[in-house]
C-alpha positions as a Markdown table, in Angstrom:
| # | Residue | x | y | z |
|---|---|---|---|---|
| 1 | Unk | -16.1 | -5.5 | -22.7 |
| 2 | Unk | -16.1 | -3.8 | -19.4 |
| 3 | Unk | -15.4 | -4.9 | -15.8 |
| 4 | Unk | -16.3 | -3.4 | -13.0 |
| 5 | Unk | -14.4 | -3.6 | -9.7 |
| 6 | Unk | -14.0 | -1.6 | -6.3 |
| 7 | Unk | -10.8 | -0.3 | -4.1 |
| 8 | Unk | -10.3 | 2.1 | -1.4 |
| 9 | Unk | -13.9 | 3.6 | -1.9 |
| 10 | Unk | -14.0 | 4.0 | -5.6 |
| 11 | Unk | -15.3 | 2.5 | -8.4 |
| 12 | Unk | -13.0 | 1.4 | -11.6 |
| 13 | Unk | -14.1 | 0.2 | -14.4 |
| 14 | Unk | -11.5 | -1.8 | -16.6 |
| 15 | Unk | -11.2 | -3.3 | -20.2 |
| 16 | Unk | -9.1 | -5.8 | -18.6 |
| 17 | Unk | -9.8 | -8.9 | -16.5 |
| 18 | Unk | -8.3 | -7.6 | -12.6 |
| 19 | Unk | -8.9 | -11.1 | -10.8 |
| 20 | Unk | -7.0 | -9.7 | -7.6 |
| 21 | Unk | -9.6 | -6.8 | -7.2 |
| 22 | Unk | -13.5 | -7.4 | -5.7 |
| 23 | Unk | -15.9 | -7.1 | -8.1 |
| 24 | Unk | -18.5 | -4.4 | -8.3 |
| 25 | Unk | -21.4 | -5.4 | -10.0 |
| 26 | Unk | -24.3 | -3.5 | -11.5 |
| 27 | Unk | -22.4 | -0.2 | -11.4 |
| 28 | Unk | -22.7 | 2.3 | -13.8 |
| 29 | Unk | -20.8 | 5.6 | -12.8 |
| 30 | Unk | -17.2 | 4.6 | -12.7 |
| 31 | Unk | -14.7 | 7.0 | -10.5 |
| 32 | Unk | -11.9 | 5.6 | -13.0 |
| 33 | Unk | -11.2 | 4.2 | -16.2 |
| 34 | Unk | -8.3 | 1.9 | -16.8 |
| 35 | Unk | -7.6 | 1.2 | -20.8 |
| 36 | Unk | -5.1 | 0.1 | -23.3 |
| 37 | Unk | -3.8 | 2.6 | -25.9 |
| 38 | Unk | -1.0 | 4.4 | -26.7 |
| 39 | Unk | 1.4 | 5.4 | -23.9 |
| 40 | Unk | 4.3 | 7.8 | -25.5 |
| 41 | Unk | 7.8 | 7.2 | -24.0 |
| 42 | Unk | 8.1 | 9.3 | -20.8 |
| 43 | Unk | 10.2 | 12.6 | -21.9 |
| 44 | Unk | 13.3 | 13.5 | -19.9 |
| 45 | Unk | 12.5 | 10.8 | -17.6 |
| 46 | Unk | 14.7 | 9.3 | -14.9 |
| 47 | Unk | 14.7 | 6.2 | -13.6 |
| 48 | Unk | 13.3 | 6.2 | -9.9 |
| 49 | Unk | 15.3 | 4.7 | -6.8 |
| 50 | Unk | 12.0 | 4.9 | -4.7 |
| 51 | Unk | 10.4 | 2.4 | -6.5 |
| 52 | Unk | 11.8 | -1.3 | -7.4 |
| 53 | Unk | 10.0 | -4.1 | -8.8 |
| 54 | Unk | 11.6 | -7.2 | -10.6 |
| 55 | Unk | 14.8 | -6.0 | -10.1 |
| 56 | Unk | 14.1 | -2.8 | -12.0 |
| 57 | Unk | 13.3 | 1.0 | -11.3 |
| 58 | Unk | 10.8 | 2.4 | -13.6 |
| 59 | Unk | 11.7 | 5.6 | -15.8 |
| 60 | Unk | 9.1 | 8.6 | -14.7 |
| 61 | Unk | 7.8 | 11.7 | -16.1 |
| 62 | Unk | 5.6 | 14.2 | -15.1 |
| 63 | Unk | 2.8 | 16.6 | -16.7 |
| 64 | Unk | 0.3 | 19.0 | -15.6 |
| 65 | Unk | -2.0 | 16.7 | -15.8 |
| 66 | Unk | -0.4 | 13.3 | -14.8 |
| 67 | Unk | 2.9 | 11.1 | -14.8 |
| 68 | Unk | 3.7 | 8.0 | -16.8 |
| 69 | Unk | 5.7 | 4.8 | -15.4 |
| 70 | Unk | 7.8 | 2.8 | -18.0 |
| 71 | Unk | 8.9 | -0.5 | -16.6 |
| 72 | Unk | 10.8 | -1.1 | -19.7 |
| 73 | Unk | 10.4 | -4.9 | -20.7 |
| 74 | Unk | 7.1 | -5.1 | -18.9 |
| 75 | Unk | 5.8 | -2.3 | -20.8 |
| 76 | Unk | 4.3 | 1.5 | -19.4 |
| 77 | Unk | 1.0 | 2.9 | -18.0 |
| 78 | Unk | -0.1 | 6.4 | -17.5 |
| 79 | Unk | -1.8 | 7.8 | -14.6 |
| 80 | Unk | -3.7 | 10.9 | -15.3 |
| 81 | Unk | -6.2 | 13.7 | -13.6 |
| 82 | Unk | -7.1 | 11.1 | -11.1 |
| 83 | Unk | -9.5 | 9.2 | -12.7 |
| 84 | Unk | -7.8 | 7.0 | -15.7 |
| 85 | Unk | -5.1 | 4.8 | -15.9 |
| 86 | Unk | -3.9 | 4.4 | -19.6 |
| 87 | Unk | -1.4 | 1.1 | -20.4 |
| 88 | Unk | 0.3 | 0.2 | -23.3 |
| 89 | Unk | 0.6 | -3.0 | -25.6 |
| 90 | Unk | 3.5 | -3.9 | -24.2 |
| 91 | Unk | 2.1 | -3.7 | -20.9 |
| 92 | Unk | -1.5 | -5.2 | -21.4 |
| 93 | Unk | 0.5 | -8.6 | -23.1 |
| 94 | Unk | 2.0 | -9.2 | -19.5 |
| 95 | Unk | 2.2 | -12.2 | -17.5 |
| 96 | Unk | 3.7 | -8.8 | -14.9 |
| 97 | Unk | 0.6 | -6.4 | -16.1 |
| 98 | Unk | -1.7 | -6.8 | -13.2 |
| 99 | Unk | 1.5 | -6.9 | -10.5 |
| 100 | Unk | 2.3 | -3.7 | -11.5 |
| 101 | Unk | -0.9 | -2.3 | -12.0 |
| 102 | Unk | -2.9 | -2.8 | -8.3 |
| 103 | Unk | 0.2 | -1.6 | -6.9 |
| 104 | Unk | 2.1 | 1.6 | -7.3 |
| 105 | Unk | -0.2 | 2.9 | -10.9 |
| 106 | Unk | -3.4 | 2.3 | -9.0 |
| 107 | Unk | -2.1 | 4.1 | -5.7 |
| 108 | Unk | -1.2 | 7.2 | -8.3 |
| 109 | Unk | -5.4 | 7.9 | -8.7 |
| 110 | Unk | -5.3 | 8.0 | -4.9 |
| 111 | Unk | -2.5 | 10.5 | -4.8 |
| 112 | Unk | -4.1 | 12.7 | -7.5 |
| 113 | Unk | -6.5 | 12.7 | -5.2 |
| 114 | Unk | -4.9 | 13.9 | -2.3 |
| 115 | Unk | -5.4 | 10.9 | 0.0 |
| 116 | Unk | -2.3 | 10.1 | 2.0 |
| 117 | Unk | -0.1 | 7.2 | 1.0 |
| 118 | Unk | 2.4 | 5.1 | 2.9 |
| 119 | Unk | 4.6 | 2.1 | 2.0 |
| 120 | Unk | 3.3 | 0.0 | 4.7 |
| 121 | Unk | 0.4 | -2.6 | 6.1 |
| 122 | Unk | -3.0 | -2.4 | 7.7 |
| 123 | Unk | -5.3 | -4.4 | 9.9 |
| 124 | Unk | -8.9 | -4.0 | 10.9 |
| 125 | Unk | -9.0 | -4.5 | 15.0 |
| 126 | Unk | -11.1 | -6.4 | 17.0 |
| 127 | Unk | -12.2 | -3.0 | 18.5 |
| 128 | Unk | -13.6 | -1.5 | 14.8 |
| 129 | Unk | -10.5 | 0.8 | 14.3 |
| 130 | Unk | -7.6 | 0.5 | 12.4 |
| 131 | Unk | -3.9 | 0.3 | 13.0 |
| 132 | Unk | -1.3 | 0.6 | 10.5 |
| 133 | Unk | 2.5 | -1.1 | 10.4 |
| 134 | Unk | 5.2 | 1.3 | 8.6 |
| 135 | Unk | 9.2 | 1.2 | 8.0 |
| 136 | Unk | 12.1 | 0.4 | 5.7 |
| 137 | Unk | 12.3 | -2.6 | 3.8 |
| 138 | Unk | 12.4 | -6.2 | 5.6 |
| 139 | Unk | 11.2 | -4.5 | 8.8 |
| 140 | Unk | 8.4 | -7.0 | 9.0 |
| 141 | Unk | 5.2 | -5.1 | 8.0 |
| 142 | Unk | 4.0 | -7.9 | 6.4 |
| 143 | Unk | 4.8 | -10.4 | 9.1 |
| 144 | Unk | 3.2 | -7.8 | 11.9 |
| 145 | Unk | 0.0 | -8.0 | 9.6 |
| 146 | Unk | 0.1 | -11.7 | 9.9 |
| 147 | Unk | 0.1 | -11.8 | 13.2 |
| 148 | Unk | -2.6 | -9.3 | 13.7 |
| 149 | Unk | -4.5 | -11.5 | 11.3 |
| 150 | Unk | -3.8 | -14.3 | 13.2 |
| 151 | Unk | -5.3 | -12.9 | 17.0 |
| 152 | Unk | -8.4 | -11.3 | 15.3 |
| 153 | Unk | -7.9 | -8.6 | 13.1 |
| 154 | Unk | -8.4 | -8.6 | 9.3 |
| 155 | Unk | -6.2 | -7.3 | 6.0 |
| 156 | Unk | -7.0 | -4.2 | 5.4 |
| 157 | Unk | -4.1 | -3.4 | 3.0 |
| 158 | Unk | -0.5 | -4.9 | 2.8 |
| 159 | Unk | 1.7 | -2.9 | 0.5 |
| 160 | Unk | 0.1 | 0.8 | -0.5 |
| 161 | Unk | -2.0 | 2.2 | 2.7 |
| 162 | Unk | -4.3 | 4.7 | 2.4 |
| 163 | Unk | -5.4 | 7.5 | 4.8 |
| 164 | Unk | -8.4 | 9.4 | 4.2 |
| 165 | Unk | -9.5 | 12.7 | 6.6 |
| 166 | Unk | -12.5 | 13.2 | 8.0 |
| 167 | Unk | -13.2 | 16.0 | 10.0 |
| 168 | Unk | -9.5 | 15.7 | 10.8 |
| 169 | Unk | -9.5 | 12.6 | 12.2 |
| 170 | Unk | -7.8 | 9.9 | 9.6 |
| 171 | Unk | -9.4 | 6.7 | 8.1 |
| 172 | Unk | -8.0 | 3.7 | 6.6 |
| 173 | Unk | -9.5 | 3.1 | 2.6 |
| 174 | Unk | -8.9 | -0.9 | 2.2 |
| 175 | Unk | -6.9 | -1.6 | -0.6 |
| 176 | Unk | -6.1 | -5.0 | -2.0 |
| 177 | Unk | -7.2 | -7.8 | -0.4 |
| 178 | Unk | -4.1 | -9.6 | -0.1 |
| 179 | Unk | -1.8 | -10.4 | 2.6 |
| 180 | Unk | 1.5 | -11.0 | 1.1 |
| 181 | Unk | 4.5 | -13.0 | 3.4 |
| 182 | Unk | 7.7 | -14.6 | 2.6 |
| 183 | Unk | 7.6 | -18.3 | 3.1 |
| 184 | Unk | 9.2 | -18.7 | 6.7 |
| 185 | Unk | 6.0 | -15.6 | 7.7 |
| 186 | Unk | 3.9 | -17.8 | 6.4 |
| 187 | Unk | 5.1 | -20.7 | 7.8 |
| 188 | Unk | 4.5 | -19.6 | 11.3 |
| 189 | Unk | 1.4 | -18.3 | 11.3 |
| 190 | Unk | -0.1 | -22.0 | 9.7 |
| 191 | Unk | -0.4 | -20.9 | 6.2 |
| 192 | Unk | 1.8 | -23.8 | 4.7 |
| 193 | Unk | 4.3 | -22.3 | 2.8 |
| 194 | Unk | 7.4 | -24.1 | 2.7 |
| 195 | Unk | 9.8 | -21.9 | 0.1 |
| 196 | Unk | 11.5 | -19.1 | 2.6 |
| 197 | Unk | 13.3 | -17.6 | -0.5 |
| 198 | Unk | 9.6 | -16.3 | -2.1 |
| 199 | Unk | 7.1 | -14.4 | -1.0 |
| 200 | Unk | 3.4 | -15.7 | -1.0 |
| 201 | Unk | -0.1 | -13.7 | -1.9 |
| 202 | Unk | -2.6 | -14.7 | 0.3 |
| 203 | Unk | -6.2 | -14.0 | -0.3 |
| 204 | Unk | -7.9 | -12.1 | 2.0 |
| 205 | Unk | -11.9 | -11.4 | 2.7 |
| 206 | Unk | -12.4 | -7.8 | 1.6 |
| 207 | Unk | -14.2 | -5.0 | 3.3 |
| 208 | Unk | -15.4 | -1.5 | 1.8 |
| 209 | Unk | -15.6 | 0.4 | 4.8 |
| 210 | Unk | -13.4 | 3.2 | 5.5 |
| 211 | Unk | -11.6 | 2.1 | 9.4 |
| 212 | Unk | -10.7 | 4.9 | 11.6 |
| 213 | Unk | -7.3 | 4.6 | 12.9 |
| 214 | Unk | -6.2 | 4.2 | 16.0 |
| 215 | Unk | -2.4 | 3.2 | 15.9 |
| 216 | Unk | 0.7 | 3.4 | 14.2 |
| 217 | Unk | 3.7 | 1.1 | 14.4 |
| 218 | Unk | 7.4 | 2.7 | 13.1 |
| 219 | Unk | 8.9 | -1.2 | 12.6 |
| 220 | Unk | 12.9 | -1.2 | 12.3 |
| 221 | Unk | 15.2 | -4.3 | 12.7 |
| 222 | Unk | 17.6 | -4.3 | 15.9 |
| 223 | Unk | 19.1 | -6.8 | 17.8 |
| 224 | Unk | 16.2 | -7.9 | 19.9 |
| 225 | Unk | 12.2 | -7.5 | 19.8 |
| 226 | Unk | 11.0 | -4.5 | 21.7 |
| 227 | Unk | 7.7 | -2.4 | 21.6 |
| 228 | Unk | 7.4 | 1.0 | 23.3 |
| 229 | Unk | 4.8 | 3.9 | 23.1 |
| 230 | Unk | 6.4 | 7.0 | 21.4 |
| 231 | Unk | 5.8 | 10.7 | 20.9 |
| 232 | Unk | 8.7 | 12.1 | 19.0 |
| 233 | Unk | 9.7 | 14.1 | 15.8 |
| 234 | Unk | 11.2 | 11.1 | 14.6 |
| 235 | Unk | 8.1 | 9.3 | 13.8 |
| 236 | Unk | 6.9 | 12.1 | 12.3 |
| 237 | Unk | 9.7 | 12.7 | 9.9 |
| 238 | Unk | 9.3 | 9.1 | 9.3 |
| 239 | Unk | 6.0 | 8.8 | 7.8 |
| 240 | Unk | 6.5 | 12.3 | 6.2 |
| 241 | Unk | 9.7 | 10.0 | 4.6 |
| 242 | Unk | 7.3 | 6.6 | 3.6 |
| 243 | Unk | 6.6 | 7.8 | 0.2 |
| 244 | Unk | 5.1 | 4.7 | -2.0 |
| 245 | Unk | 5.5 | 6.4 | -5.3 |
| 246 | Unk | 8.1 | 8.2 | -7.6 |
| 247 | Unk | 10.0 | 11.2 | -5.2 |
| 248 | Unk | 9.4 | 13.3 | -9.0 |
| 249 | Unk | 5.7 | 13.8 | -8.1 |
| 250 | Unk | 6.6 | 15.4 | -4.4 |
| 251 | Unk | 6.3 | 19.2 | -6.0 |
| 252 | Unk | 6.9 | 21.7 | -3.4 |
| 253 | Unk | 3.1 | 21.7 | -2.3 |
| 254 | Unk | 2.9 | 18.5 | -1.9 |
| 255 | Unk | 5.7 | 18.3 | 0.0 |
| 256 | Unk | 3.8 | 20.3 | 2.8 |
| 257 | Unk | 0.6 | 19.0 | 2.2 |
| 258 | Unk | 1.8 | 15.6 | 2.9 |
| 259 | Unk | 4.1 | 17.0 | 5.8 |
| 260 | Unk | 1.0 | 18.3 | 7.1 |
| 261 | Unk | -1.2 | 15.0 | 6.9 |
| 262 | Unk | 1.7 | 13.3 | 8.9 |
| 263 | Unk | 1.4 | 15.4 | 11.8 |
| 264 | Unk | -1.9 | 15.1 | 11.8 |
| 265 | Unk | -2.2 | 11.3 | 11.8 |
| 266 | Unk | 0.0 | 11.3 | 14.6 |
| 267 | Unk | -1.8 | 13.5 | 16.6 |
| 268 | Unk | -4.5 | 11.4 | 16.5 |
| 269 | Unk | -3.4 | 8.0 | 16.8 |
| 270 | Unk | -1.0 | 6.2 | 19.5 |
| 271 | Unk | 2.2 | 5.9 | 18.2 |
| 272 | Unk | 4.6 | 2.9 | 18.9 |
| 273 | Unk | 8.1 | 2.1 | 18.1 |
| 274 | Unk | 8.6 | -2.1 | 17.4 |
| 275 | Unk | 12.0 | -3.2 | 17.0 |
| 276 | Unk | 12.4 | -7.0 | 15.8 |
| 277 | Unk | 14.6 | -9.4 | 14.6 |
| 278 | Unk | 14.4 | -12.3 | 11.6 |
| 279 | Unk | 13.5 | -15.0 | 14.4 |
| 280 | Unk | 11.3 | -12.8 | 17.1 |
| 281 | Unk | 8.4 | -14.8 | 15.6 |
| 282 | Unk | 7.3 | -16.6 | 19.5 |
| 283 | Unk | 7.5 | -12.8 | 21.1 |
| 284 | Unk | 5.6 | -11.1 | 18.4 |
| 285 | Unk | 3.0 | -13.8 | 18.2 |
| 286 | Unk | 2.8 | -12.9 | 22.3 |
| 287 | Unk | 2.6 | -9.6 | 22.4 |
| 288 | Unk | -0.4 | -9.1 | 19.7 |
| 289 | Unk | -2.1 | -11.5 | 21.5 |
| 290 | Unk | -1.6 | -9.4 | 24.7 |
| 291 | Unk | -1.8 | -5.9 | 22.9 |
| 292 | Unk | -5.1 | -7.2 | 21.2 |
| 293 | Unk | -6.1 | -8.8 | 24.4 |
């Protein structure tokens, strides 16, 4: 049996239940095809530092026509030509198989594609346009989400962010509808989550339209909570560095197509750098509402 479900603008239709994507019903033309069959053990591959999920990094290879993911234990999927994403048995008998899936497999058909990724968050504005939160690990671009969420905005993606251009101007594609915080996050902002040592997935309302964005936020951790507008290289360099997926599929082309679609998103959009620490939660929670205000 088939189901039917939509993310980032495109229609996939699975032979597997997805209960953290929006359904799609009555379609009939799929974009992508997600199955189970036989998934080969990647050849020559190397396990990738980029990515890390359950305290493991995935073993990659590459193709002409697509790359495979083993997560060892948790079993491997193929991503393929841009439109089908191939799992194995392993991986379809999972309690793990759709937290690996809507994540980093799925965000391989928008790659393929040659949509922009970053490792970050997104929120819908008040105003109608986007703005996106990027930076290393436990910089808070969950948490900066939140509090978006909480002064107005909406979830547009937390995890995989995808940019779309149109006439050269970029465009946020929503992605999962989840907003995802450790428990001390979610704490704050009144979502009653009492266990600071785990992070929490938080169902969002979902919205098909492609946002146009407006802003970016570079988010590092420093000794104190600061927000300033910023123009440099760095920030470039950054999101040309914010790769979601495996560093193998970064050929020499796409290496400059993607350095290309970093300049270009920030040339359009205002770019900020926020600096915070683990317990600026009162001065965040002020300046959104003043930013947004």
């Amino acid at each position: 049996m088939s189901h039917y479900y939509t993310c980032g603008g495109l229609l996939f239709e699975s032979d597997a239940l997805l209960p953290s994507l929006p359904d799609a019903t009555g379609a009939k033309h799929p974009d992508v095809r997600i199955s189970r069959g036989p998934v080969p053990p990647p050849t020559d591959a190397r396990d990738d530092e980029n990515l890390f999920r359950l305290h493991l990094n995935p073993g990659v290879s590459t193709d002409g026509e697509g790359f495979c993911l083993d997560w060892k234990q948790y079993g491997r999927f193929r991503v393929q030509q841009g439109n089908h994403i191939l799992y194995n048995e392993e991986a379809g008998a999972s309690d793990t198989f759709e937290h690996f899936l809507v994540n980093e497999v799925m965000a391989g058909i928008f790659f393929q594609r040659g949509y922009f990724l970053l490792h970050g968050s997104a929120a819908l504005l008040p105003d109608g346009t986007a703005a996106v939160f990027f930076g290393e690990p436990g910089a808070g671009k969950s948490t900066t989400l939140g509090f978006f969420v909480k002064h107005g905005g909406r979830v547009l993606t937390d995890e995989i962010v995808i940019v779309d251009f149109r006439e050269g101007r970029p465009y946020i594609l929503p992605f999962i509808p989840l907003l995802r915080l450790w428990g001390a996050s979610a704490g704050y902002l009144g979502y009653s989550r009492n266990d600071i040592s785990r992070k929490y997935e938080i169902p969002v309302t979902y919205t098909d339209e492609a946002i146009p964005l407006s802003a970016v936020f570079s988010l590092k951790k420093g000794a104190s909570f600061s927000v300033t507008p910023s123009m440099t290289h760095r920030e470039h360099l950054d999101l040309f560095g914010n790769f979601p997926l495996p560093n193998a599929l970064l050929t020499p082309e796409e290496q400059v197509r993607r350095f290309r679609q970093a300049a270009d998103t920030v040339k359009a959009c205002g770019v900020f750098q926020a600096t915070r620490t683990d317990d600026s939660f009162a001065e965040m929670d002020r300046w959104v509402s003043d930013f947004l205000s």
